[in-house]
N, C-alpha and C positions, 0 to 999 in steps of 0.2 A: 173571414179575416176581420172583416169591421166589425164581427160581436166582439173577437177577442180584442182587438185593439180599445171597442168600448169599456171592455170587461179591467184592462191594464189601465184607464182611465180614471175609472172609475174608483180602482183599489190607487192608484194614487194620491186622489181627492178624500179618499179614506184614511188615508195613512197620516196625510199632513192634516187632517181633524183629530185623529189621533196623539199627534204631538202636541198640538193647542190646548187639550185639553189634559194634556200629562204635565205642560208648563204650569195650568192651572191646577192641578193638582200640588206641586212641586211650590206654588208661594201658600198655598191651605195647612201642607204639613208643616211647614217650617215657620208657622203662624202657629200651628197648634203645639210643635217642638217650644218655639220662641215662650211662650204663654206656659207651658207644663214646667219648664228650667225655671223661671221667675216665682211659678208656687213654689216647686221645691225650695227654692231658696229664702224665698219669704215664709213659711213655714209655721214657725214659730209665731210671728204674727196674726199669721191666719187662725190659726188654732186658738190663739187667744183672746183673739176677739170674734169667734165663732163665725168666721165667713166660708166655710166651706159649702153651704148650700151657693151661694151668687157663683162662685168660684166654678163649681162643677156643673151650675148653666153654663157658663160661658165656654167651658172644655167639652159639653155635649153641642153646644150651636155648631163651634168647628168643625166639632168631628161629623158632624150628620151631613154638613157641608164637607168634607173632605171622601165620604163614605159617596154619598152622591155623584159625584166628579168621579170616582173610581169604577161605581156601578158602567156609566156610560161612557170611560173610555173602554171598561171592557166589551159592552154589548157592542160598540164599532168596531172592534175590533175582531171580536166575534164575528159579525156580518163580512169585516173583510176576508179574515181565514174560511168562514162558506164560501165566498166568492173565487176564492183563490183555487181551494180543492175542489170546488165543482164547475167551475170555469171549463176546463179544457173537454170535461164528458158533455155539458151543452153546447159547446162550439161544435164538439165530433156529431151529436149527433143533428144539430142544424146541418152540419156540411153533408154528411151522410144524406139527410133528408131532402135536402138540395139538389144533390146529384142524382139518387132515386128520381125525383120530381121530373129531372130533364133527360130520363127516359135510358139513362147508362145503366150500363151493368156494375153490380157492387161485386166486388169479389174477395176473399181471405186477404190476399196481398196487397190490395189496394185500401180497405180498412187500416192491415199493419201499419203499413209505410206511415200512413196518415196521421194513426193516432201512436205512432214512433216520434213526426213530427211536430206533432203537436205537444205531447210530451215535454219533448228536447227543449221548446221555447218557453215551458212552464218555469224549468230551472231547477226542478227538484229530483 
């Protein structure tokens, strides 16, 4: 029971990393949205006085910086969806291993019930 409560812990402190870094993502685009509306609309100027090279540094810095931020909310994210689907088969077979260890008998019914309720607490 204290892996999985570690395990629910753990995916919480993941989860709220996750947002923090979706917030940041969320002022990147709307920097890089802010920034593409004002070319468009400057347009004509730009073209006329040939600034489209500065112009499309400054729309690749964002974006490498908004791409970044996205890579790494997904791989935590990732790490916590591993965490989630393989959680409850390493708690069974800790607890299994466990009860092996202190010399009980394992049986069909007693595995079921077990990983019925461990299951049940997963939520899915």
């Amino acid at each position: 029971m204290v892996l999985l409560l570690l395990i629910i812990v753990s995916q919480g402190a993941l989860s709220r990393y996750v947002a923090r870094i979706r917030d940041k993502v969320v002022v990147v685009t709307d920097k890089r949205i802010r920034l593409m509306s004002e070319i468009i609309q400057g347009m004509q100027l730009i073209k006329m006085f040939t600034w489209e090279a500065p112009f499309r540094e400054v729309i690749e810095l964002v974006r490498r910086k908004e791409i970044q931020l996205l890579k790494r909310r997904q791989m935590v994210f990732g790490v916590n969806h591993i965490m989630y689907d393989v959680g409850v088969s390493i708690v069974a077979w800790f607890t299994f291993a466990v009860y092996l260890w202190m010399g009980k008998d394992l049986t069909a019914s007693k595995i079921f019930v077990t990983l019925a309720f461990l299951h049940s607490m997963k939520g899915r």
